[in-house]
PDB file with one MODEL, atoms N, CA, C and O in Angstrom:
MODEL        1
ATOM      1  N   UNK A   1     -98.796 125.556  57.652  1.00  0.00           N
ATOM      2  CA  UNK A   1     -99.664 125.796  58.784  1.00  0.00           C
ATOM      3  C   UNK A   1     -99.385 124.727  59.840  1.00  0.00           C
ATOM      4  O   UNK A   1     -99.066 123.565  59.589  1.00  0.00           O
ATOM      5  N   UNK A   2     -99.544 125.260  61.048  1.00  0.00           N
ATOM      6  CA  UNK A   2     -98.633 124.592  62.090  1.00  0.00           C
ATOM      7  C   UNK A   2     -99.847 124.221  63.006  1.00  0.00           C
ATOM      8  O   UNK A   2    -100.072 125.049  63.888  1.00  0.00           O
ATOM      9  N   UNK A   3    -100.663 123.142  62.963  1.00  0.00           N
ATOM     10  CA  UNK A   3    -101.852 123.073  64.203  1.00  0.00           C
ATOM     11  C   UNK A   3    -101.705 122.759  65.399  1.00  0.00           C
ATOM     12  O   UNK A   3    -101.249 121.628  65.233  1.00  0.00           O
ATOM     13  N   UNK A   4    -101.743 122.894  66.446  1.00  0.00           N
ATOM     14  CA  UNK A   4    -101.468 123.005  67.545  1.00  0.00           C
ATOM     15  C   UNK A   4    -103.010 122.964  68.827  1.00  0.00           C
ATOM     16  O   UNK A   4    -103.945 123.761  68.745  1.00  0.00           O
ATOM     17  N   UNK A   5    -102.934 122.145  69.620  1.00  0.00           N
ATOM     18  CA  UNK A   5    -104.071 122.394  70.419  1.00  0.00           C
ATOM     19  C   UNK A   5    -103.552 122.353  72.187  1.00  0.00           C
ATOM     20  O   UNK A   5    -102.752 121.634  72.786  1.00  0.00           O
ATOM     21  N   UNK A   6    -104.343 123.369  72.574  1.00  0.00           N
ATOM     22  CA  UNK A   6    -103.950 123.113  74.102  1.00  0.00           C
ATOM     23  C   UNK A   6    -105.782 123.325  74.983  1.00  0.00           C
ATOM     24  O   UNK A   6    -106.862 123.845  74.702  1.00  0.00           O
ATOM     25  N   UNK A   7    -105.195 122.581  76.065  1.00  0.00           N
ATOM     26  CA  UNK A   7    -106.467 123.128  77.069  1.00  0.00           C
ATOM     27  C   UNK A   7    -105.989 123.865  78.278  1.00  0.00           C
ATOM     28  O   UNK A   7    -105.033 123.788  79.051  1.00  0.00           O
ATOM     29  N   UNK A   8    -107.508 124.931  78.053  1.00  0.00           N
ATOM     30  CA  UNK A   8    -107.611 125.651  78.988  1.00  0.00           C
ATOM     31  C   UNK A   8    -108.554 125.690  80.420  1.00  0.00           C
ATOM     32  O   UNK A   8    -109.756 125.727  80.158  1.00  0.00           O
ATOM     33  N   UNK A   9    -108.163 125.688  82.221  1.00  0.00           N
ATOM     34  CA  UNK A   9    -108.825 125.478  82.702  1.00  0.00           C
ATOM     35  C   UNK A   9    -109.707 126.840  83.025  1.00  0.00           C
ATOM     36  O   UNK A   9    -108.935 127.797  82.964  1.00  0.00           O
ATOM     37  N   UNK A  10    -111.286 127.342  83.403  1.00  0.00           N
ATOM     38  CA  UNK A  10    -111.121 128.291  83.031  1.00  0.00           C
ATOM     39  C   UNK A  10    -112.666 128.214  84.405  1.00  0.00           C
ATOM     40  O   UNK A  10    -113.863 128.024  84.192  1.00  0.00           O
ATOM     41  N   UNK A  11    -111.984 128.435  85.625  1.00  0.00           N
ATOM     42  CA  UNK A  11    -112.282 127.942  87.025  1.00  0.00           C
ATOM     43  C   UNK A  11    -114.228 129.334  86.524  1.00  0.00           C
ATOM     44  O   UNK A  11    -114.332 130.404  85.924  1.00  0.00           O
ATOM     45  N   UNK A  12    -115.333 128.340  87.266  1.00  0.00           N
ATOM     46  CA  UNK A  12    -116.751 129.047  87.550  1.00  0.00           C
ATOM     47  C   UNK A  12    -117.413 129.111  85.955  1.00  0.00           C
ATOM     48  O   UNK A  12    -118.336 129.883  85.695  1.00  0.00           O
ATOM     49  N   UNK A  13    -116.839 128.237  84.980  1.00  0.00           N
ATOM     50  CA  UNK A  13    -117.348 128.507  83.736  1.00  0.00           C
ATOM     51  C   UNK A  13    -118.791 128.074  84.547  1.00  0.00           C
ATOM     52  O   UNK A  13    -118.979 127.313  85.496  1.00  0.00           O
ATOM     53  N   UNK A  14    -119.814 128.997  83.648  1.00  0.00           N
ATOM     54  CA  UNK A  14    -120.966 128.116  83.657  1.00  0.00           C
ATOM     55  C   UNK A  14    -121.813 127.931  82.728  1.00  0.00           C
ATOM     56  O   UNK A  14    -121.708 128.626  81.718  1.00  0.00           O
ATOM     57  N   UNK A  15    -122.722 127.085  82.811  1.00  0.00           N
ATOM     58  CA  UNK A  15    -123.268 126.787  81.422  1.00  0.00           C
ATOM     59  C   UNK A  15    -124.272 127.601  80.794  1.00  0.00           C
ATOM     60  O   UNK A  15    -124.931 127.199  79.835  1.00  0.00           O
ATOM     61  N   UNK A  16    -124.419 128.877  81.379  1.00  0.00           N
ATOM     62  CA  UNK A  16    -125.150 130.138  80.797  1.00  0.00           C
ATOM     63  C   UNK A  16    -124.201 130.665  79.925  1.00  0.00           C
ATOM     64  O   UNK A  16    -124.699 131.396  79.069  1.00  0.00           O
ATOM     65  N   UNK A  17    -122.742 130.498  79.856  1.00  0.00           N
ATOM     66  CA  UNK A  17    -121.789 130.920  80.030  1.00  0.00           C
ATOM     67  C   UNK A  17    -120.847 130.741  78.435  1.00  0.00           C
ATOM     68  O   UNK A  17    -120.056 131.452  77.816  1.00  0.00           O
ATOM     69  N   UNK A  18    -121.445 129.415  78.244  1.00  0.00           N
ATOM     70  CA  UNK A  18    -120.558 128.552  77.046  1.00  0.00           C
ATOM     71  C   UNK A  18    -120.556 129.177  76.498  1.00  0.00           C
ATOM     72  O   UNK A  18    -119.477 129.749  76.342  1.00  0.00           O
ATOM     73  N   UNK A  19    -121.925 129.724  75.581  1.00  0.00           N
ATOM     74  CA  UNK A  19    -122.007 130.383  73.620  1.00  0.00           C
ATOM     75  C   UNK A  19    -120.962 131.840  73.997  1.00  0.00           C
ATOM     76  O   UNK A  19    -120.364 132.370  73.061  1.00  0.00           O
ATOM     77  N   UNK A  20    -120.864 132.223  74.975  1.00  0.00           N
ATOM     78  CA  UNK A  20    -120.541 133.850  75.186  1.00  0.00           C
ATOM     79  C   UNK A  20    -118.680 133.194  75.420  1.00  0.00           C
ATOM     80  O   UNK A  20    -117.970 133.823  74.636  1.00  0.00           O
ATOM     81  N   UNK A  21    -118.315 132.747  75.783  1.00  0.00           N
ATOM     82  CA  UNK A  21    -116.837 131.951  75.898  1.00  0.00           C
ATOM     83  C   UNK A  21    -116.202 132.008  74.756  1.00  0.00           C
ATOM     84  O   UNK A  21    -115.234 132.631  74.319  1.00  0.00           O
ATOM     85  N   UNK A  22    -117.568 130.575  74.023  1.00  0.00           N
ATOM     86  CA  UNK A  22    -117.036 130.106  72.602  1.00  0.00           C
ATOM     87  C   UNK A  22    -116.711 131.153  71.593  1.00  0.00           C
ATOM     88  O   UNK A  22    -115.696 131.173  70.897  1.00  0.00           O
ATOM     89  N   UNK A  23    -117.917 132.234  71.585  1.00  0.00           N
ATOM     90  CA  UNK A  23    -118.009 132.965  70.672  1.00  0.00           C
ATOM     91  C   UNK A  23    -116.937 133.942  70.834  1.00  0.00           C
ATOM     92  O   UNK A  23    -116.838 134.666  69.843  1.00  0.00           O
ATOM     93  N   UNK A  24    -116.022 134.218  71.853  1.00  0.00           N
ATOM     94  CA  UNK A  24    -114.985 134.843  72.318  1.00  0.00           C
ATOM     95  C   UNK A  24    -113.950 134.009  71.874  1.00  0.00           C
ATOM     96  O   UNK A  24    -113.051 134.596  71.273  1.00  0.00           O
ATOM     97  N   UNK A  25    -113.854 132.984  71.989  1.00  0.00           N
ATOM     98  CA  UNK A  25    -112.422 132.394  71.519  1.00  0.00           C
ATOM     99  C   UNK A  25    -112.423 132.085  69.853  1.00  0.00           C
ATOM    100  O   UNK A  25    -111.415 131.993  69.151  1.00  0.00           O
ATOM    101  N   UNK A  26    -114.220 131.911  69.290  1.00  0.00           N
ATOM    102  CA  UNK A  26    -113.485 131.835  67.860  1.00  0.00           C
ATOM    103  C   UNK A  26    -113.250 132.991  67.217  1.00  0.00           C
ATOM    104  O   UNK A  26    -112.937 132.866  66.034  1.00  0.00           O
ATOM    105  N   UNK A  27    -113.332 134.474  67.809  1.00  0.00           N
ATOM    106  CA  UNK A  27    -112.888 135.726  67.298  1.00  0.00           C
ATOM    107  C   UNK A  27    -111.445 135.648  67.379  1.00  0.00           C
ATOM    108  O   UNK A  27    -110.950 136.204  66.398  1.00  0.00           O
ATOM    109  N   UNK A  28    -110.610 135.189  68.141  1.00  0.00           N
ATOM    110  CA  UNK A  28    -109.382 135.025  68.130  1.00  0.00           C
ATOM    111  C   UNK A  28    -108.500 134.367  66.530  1.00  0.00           C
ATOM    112  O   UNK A  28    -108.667 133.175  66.270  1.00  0.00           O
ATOM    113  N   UNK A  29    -107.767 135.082  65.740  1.00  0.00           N
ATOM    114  CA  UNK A  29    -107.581 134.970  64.511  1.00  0.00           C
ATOM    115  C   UNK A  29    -107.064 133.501  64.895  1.00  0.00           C
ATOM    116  O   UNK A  29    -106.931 132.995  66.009  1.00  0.00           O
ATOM    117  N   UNK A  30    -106.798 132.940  63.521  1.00  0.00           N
ATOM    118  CA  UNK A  30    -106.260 131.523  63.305  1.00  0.00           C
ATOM    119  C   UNK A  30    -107.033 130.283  64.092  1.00  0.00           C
ATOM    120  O   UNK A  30    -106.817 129.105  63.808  1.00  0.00           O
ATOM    121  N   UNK A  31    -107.958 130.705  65.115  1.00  0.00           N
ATOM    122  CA  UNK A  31    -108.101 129.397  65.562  1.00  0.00           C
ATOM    123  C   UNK A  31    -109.272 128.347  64.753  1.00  0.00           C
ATOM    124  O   UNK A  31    -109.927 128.797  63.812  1.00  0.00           O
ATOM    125  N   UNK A  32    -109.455 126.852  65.251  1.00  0.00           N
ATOM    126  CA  UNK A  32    -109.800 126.217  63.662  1.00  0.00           C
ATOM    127  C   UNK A  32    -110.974 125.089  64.714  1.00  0.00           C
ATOM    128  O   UNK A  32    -111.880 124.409  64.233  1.00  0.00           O
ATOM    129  N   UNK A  33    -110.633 125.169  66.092  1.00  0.00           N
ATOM    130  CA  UNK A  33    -111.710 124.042  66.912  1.00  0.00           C
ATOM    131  C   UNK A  33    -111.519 124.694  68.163  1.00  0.00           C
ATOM    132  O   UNK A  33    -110.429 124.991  68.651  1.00  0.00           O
ATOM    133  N   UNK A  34    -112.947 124.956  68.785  1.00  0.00           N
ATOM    134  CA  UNK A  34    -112.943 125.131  70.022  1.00  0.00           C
ATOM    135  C   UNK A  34    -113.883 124.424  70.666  1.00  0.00           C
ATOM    136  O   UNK A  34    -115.033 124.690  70.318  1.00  0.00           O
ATOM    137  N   UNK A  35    -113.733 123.473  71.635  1.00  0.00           N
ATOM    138  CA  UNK A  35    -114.542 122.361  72.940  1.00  0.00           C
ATOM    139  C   UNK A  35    -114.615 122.787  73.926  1.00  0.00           C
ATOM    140  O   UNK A  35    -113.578 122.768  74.590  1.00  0.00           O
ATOM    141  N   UNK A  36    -115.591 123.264  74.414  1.00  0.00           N
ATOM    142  CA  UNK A  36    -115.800 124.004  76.048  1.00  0.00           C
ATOM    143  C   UNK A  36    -117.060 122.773  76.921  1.00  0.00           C
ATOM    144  O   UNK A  36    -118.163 122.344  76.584  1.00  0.00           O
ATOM    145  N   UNK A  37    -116.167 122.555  78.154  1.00  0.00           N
ATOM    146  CA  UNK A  37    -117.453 121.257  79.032  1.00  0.00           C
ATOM    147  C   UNK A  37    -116.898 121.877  80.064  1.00  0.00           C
ATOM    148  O   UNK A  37    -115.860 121.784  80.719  1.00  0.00           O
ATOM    149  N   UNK A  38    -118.245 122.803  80.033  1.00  0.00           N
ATOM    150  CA  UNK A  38    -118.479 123.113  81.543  1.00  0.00           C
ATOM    151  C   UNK A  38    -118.637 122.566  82.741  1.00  0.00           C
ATOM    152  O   UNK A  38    -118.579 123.205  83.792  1.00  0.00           O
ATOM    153  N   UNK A  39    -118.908 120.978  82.622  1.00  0.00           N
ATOM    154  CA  UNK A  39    -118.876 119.832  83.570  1.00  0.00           C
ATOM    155  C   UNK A  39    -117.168 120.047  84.634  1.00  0.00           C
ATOM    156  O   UNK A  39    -116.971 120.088  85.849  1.00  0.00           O
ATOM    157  N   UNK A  40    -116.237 120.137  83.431  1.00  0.00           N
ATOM    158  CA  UNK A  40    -114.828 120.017  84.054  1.00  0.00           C
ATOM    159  C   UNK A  40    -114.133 121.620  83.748  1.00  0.00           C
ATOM    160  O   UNK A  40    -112.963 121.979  83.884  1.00  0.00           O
ATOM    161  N   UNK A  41    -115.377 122.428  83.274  1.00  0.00           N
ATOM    162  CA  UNK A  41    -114.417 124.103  83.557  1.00  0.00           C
ATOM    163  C   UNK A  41    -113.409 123.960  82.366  1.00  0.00           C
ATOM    164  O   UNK A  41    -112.336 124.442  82.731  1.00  0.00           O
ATOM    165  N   UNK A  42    -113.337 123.501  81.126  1.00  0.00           N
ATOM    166  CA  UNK A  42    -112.107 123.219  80.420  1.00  0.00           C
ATOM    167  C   UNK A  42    -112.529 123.518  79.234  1.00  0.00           C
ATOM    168  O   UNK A  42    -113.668 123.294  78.823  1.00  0.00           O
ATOM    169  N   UNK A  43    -111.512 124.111  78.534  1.00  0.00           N
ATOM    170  CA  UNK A  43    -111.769 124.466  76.652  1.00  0.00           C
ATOM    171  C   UNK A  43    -110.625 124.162  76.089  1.00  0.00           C
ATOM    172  O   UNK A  43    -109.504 124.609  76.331  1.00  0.00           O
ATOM    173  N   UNK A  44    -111.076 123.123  75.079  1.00  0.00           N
ATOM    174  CA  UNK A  44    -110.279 122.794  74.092  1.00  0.00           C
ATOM    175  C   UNK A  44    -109.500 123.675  73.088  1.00  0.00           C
ATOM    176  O   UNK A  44    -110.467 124.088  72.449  1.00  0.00           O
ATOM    177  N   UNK A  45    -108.727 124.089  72.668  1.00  0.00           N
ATOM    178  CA  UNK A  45    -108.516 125.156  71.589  1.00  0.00           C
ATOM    179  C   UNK A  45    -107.436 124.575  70.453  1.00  0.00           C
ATOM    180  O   UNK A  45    -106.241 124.553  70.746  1.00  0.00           O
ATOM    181  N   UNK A  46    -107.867 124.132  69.219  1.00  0.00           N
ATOM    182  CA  UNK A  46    -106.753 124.353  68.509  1.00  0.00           C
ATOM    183  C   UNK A  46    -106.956 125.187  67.227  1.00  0.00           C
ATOM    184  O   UNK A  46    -108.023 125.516  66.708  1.00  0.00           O
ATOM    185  N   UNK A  47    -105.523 125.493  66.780  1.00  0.00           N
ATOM    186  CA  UNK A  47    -105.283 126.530  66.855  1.00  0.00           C
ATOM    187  C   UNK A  47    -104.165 126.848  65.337  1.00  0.00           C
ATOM    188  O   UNK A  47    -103.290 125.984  65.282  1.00  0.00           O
ATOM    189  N   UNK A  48    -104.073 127.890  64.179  1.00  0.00           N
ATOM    190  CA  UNK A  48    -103.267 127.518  63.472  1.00  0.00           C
ATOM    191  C   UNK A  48    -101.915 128.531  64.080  1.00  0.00           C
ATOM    192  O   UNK A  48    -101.799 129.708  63.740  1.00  0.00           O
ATOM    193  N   UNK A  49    -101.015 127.880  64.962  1.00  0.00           N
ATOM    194  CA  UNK A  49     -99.464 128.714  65.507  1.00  0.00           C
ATOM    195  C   UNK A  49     -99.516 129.377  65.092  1.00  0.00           C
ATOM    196  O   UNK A  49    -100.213 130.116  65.786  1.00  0.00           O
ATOM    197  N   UNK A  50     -99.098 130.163  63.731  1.00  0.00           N
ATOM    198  CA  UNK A  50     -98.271 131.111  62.594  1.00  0.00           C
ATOM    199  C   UNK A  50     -99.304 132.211  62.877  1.00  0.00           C
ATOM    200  O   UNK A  50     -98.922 133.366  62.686  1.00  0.00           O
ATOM    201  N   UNK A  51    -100.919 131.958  63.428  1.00  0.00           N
ATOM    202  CA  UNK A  51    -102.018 132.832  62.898  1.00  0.00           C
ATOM    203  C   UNK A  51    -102.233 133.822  64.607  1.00  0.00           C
ATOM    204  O   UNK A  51    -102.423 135.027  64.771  1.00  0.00           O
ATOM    205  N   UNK A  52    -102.100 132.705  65.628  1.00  0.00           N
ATOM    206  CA  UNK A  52    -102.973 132.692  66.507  1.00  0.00           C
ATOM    207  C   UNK A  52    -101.530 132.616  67.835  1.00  0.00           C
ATOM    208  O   UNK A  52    -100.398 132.284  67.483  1.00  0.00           O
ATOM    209  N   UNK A  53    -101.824 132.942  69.148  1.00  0.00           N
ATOM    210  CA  UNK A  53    -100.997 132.781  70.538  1.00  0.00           C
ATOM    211  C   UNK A  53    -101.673 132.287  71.537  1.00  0.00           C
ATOM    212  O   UNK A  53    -102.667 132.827  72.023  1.00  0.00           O
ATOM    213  N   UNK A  54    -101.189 131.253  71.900  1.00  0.00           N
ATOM    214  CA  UNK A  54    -101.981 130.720  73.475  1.00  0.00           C
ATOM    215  C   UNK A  54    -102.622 132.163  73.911  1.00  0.00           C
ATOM    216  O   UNK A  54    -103.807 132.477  73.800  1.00  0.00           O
ATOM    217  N   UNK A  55    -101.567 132.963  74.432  1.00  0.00           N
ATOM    218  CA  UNK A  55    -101.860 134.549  75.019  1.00  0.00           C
ATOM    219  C   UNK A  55    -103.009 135.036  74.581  1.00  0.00           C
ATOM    220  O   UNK A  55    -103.625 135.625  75.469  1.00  0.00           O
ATOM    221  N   UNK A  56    -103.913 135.000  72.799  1.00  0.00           N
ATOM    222  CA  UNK A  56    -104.740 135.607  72.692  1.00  0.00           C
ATOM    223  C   UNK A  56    -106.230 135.448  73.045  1.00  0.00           C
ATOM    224  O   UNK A  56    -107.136 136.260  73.234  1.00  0.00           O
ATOM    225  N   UNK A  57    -106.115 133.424  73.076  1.00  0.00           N
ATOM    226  CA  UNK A  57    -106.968 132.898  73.802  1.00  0.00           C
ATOM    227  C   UNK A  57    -107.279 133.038  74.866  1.00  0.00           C
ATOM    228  O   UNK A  57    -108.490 133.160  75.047  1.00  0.00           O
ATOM    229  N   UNK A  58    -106.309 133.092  76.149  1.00  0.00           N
ATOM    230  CA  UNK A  58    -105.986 133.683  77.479  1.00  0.00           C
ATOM    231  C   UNK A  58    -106.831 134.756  77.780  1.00  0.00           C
ATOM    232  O   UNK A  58    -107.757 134.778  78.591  1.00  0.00           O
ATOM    233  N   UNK A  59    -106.216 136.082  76.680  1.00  0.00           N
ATOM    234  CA  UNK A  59    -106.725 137.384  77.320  1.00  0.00           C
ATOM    235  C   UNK A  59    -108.355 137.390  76.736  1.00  0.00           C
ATOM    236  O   UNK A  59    -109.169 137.668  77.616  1.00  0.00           O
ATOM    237  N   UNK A  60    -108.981 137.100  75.260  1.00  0.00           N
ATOM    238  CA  UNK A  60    -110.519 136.588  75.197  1.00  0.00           C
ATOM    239  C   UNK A  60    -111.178 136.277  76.352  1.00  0.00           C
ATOM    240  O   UNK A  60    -112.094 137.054  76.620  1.00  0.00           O
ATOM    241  N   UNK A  61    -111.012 135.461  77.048  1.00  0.00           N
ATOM    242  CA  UNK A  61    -111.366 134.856  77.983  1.00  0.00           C
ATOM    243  C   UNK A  61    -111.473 135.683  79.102  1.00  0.00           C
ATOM    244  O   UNK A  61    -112.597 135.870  79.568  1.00  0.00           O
ATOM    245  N   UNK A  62    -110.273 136.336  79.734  1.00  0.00           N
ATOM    246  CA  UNK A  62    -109.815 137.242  80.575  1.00  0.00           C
ATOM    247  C   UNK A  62    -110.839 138.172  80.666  1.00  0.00           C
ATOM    248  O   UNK A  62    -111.456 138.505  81.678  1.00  0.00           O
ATOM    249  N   UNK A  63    -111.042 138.778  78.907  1.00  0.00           N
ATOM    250  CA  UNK A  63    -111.842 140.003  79.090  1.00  0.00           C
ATOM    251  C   UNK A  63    -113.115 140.100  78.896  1.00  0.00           C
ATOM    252  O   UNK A  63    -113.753 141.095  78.554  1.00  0.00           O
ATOM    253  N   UNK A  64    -113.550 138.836  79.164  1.00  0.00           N
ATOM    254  CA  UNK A  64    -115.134 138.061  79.823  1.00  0.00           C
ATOM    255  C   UNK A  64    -115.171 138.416  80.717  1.00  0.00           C
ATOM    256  O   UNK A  64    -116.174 139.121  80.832  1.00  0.00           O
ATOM    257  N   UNK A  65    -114.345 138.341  81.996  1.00  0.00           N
ATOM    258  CA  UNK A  65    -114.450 138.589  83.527  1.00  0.00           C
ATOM    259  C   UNK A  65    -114.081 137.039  84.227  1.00  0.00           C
ATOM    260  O   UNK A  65    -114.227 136.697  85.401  1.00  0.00           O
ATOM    261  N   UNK A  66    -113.709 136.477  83.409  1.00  0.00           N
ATOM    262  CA  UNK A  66    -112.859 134.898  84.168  1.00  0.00           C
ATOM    263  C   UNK A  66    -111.207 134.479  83.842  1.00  0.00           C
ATOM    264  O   UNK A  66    -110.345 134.500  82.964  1.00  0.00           O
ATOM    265  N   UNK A  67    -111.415 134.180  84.926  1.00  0.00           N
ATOM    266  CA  UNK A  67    -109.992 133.875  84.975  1.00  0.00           C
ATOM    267  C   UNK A  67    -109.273 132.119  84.210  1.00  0.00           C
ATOM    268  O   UNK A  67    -109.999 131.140  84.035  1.00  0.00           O
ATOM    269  N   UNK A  68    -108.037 132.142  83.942  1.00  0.00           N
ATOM    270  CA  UNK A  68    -108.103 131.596  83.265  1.00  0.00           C
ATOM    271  C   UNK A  68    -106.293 130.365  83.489  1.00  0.00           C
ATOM    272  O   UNK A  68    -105.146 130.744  83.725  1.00  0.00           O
ATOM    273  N   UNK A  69    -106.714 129.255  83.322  1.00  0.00           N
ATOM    274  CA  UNK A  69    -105.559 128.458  83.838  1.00  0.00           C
ATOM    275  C   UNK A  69    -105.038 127.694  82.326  1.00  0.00           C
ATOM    276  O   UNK A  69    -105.821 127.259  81.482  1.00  0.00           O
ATOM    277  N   UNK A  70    -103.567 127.658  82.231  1.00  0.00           N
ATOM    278  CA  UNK A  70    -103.245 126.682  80.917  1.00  0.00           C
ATOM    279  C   UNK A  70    -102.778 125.323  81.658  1.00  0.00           C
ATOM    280  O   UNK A  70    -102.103 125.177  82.677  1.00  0.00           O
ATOM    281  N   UNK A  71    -103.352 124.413  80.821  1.00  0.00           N
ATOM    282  CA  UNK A  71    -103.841 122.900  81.605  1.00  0.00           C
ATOM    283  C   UNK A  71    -102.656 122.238  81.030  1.00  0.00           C
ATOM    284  O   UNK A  71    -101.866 121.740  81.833  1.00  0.00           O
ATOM    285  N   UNK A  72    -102.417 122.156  79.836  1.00  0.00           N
ATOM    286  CA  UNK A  72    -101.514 121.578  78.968  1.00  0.00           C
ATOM    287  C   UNK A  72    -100.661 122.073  78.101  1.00  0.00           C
ATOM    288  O   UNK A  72    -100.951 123.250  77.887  1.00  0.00           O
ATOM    289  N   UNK A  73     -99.228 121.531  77.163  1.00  0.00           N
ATOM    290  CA  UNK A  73     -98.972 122.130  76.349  1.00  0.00           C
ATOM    291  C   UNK A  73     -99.210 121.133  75.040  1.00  0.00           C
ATOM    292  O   UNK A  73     -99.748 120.134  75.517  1.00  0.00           O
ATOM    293  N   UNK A  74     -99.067 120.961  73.717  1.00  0.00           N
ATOM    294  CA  UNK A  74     -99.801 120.390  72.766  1.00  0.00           C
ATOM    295  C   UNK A  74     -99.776 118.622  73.770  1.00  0.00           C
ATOM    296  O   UNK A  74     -99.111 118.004  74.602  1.00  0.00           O
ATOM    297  N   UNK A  75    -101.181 118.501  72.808  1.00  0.00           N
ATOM    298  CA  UNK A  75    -101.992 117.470  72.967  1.00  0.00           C
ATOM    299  C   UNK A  75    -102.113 116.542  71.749  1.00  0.00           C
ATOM    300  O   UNK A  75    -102.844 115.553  71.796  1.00  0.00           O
TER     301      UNK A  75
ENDMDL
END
């Protein structure tokens, strides 16, 4: 198992906003930690590689109705 974490910027998060995010990105298979601070619009994600794709985190998010920026590559 290959862990891997990246952040995501994820522009108008708001803090009504978090549990409905979070709860979207930990449906995404393989992932193992997710950190969302709506202060700086940013979510932590890591992630087990072999299980999980930046991409699936991405489109979760996406198909909230927000758009979505990759901040980093591993951390």
């Amino acid at each position: 198992m290959k862990m891997i974490t990246h952040k995501l910027s994820i522009p108008g998060l708001k803090k009504e906003d978090e549990g409905k995010v979070s709860d979207a990105l930990h449906d995404v298979w393989g992932v193992r930690n997710i950190k969302i601070n709506t202060q700086t619009n940013e979510a932590i994600i890591s992630y087990d590689e072999d299980a999980g794709s930046l991409m699936d985190f991405e489109q979760a998010v996406k198909d909230l109705g927000y758009e979505v920026n990759k901040l980093e590559d591993d951390m």
